[in-house]
N, C-alpha and C positions, 0 to 999 in steps of 0.2 A: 426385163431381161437380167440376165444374173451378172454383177458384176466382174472386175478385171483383177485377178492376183497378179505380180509382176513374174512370181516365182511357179504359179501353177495353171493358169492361165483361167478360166472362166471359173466362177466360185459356185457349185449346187446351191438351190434357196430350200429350204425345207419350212414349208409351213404346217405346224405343228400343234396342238391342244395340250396342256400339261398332263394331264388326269384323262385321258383318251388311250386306252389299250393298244390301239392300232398305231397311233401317233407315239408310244411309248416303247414300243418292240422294236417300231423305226429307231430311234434317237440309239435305243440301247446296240441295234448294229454299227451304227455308224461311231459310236463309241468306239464297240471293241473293235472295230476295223482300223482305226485310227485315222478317221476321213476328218474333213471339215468341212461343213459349210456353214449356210448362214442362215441364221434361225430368225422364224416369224412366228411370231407365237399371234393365235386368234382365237377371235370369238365366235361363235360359230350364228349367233344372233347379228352378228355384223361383221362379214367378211370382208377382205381387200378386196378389192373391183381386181387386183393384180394377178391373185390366187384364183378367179373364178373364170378370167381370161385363159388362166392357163390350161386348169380344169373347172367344165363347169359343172360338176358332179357337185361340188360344193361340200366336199367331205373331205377331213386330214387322217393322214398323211399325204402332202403332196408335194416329190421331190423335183425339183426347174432342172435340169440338166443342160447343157449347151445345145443337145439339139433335138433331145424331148423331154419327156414330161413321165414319171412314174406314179401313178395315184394308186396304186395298192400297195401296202405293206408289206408284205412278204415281197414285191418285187423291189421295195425299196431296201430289204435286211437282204434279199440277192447279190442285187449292184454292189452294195457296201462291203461284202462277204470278198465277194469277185474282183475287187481294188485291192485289198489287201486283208488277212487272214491270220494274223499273227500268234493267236490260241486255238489255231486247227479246228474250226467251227465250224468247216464243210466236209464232206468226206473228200481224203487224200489216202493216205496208203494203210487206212484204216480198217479197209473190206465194208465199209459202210455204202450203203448206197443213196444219194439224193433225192431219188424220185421214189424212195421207201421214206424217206424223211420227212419230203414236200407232202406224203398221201395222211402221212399218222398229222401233222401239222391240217390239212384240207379235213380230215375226220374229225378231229377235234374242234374245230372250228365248228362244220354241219352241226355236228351232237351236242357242244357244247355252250355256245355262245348265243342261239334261242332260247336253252333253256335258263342261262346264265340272267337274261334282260329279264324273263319272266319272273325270276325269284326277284331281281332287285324291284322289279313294277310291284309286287304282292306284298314285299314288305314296305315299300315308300306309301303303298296307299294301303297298307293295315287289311292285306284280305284274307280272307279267311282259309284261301289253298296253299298260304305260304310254304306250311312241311311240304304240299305235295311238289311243290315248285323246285323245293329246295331237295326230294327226292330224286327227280330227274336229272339235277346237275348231277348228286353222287352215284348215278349210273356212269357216268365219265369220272368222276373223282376214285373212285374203287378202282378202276384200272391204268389209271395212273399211280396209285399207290401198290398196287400188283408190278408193276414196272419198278418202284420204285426199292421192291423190296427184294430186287434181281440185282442191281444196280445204283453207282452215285447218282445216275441223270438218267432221263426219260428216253432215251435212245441206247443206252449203251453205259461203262463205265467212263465214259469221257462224257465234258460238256459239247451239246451238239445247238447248231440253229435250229432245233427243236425245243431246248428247253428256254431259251431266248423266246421264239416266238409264245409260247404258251404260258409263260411265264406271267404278265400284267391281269391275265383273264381271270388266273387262282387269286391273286393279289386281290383284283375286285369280287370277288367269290368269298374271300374270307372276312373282307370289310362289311357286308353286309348283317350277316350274325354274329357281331366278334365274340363272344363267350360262348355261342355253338360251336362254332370254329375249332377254338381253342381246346373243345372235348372231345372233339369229334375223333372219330375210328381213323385215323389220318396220319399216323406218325412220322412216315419219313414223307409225307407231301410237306408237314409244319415244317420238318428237318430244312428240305430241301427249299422250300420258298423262303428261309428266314435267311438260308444263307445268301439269297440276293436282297432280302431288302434291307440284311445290314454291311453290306457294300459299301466299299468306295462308290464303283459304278454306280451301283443306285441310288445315290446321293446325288452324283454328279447327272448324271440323264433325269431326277426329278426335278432339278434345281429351277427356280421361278423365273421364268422373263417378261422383262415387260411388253405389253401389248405393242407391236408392230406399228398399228394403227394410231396409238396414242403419239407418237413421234418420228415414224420413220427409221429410229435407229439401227443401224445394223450391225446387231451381233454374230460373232463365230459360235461356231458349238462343235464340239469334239477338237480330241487332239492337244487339249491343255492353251490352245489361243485364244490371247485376251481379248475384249469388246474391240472393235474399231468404231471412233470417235471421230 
């Protein structure tokens, strides 16, 4: 059960994977939401009997709340959005719409995130359709950089919970090939992804914790609050 704050009453647990896209778009909402809870970092090889209790999907992101349980990522960068919102990440008097947000977010996902594991499987086991592999993501890579040459961000000229969400997927898309990457026909994607990953933010949402399970400890995450001990 999630523990007791004296000042905010029941603390969210977030069990979390470091280097996990889906675990990593969570962290980065609840970042910029300025939320806290308490982080469980795992292994996915040996999960807490606590996290499988809650969900037994057995997959992270998975946020405890007081009186349920959020196991997808996007509903988890929702929640956090919906608490509080302090760099206008959702549509407010924008003219933006959410459910045009949520759909280019749910497309890129479909289109891009099969074919994203397929490249990385072709180059970890050396096969030999890797270009092709790696042609199908730059079917979604071309039109994000089409987007990007409209605008600062993937939605609009404001940053949106669009580029938040999609943001970890290119991250792991460019680690794959780093020196194709890096040539690639892609200018303002490089522009744009480099300016998160040399962040504050993204410093502080990759920062290492220790395994859950190795001690129990429970740590805060977001909002700038220290370990409790």
């Amino acid at each position: 059960m999630p523990l007791q704050d004296v000042k905010t009453g029941v603390i969210p647990i977030l069990y979390s994977l470091q280097h996990c896209p889906y675990a990593m778009r969570a962290r980065i909402a609840i970042f910029r939401s300025k939320q806290r809870v308490l982080i469980r970092a795992v292994k996915l090889n040996n999960k807490p009997q606590e996290m499988l209790l809650a969900s037994p999907k057995g997959s992270v992101p998975v946020l405890v709340l007081d009186h349920t349980v959020l196991e997808e990522s996007l509903e988890i960068m929702l929640w956090a959005l919906a608490q509080s919102d302090p760099d206008d990440l959702l549509p407010s008097t924008k003219g933006q719409s959410l459910p045009e947000m949520i759909g280019l977010i749910n497309h890129f996902e479909a289109e891009f995130v099969p074919a994203l594991e397929a490249y990385s499987c072709a180059k970890r086991y050396h096969d030999d359709n890797l270009a092709a592999c790696r042609q199908r993501c730059e079917v979604v890579l071309s039109a994000l950089e089409e987007r990007l040459s409209k605008h600062s961000f993937l939605f609009s000229e404001s940053e949106s919970i669009v580029d938040l969400a999609i943001m970890p997927f290119i991250r792991k898309f460019a680690r794959v090939e780093r020196q194709w990457y890096l040539q690639s026909p892609y200018p303002n994607l490089r522009r744009w992804l480099d300016s998160y990953l040399q962040s504050r933010m993204f410093s502080k949402v990759m920062e290492k914790h220790e395994l859950w399970l190795e001690n129990r400890l429970d740590l805060y995450f977001g909002d700038a609050i220290k370990p409790s001990r």
